[in-house]
C-alpha atoms as one frame of an Amber mdcrd trajectory, in Angstrom:
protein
  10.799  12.801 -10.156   7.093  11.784 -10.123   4.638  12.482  -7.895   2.741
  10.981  -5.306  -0.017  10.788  -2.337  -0.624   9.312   0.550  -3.826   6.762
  -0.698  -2.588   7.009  -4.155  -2.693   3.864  -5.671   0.353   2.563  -7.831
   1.787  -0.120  -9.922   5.270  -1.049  -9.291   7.888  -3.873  -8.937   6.523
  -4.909  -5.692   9.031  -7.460  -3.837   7.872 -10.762  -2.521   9.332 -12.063
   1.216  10.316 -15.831   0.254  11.836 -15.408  -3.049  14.032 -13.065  -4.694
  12.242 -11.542  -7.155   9.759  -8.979  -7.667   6.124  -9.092 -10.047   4.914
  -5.505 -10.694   1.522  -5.032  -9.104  -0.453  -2.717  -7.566  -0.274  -0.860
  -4.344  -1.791   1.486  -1.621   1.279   4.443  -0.866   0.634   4.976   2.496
   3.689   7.664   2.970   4.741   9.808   0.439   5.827  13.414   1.350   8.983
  14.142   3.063  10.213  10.661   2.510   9.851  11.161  -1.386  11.363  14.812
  -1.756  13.718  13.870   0.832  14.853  10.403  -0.688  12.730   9.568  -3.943
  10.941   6.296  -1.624   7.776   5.483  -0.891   6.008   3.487   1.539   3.279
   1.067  -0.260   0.563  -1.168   0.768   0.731  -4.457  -0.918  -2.748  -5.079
  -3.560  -4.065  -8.343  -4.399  -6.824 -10.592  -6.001  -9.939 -10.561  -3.697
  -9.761 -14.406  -5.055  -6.706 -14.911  -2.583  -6.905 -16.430   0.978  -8.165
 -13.714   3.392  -5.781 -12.605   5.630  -7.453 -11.072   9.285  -6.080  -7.322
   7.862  -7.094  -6.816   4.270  -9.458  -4.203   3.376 -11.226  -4.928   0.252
 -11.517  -2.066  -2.561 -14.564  -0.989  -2.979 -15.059   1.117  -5.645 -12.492
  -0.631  -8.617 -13.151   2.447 -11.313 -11.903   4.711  -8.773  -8.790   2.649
  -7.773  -7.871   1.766 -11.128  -7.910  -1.910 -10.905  -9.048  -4.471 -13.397
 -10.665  -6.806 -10.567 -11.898  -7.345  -6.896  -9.093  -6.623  -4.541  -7.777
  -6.233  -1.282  -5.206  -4.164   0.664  -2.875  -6.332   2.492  -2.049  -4.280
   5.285   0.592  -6.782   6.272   2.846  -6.903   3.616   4.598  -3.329   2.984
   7.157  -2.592   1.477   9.674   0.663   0.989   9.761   1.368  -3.223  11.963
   4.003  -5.106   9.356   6.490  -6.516  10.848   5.915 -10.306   9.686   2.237
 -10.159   5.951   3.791  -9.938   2.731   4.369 -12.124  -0.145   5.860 -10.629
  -3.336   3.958 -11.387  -6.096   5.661  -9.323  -6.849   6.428  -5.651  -8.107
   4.205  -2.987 -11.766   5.113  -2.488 -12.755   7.381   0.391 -15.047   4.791
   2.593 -11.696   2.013   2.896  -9.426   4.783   4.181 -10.683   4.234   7.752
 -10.317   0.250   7.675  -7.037   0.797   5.978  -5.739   3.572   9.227  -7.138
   1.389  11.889  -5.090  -1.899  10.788  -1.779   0.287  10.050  -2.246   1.685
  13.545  -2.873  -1.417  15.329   0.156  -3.164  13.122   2.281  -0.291  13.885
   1.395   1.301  17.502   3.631  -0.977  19.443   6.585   0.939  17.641   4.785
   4.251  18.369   4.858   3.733  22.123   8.181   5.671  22.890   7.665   4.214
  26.854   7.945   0.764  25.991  10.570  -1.814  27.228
């Protein structure tokens, strides 16, 4: 089984939402861990072209040597999807000064779940 980190970033078969089939591309993993030893899965961050319409979330790359990818891109912090670990290649890491954007936009997507009190 391969290994992976949170921030690493990945090329895999990455799924698309209105069609049913999948491109390989890259990605940001944004949960490794327990949910890799315990099941072989990742969580992953879709990547795209910086050349793409904006969406309000992204978070551009901004160092592409370190990431490991060929041209200006974004993390969608939108789109993610659950991957099995096999499916993956690592390419690089997602540079230290985007891991903030990348936290505050997963925690603003994902804190209504996180609210335990909620109706």
């Amino acid at each position: 089984m391969p290994t992976f980190d949170v921030w690493d970033i990945v090329k895999l078969p990455f799924p698309y939402t209105d069609r049913p089939t999948r491109q390989r591309r890259p990605a940001l993993v944004i949960a490794a861990g327990d949910l890799l030893e315990s099941h072989g899965l990742l969580w992953v961050l879709m990547i795209t072209s910086a050349e793409n319409r904006a969406w309000p979330s992204d978070v551009a790359v901004s160092d592409l040597r370190v990431a490991g990818l060929p041209a200006a891109s974004v993390v969608r912090t939108a789109k993610i999807a659950v991957i099995d670990a096999r499916d993956a290649e690592r390419l690089g890491v997602l540079p230290m000064q985007d891991r903030t954007a990348v936290s505050d936009a997963l925690a603003r997507h994902l804190s209504p779940a996180m609210d335990a009190t909620r109706p």
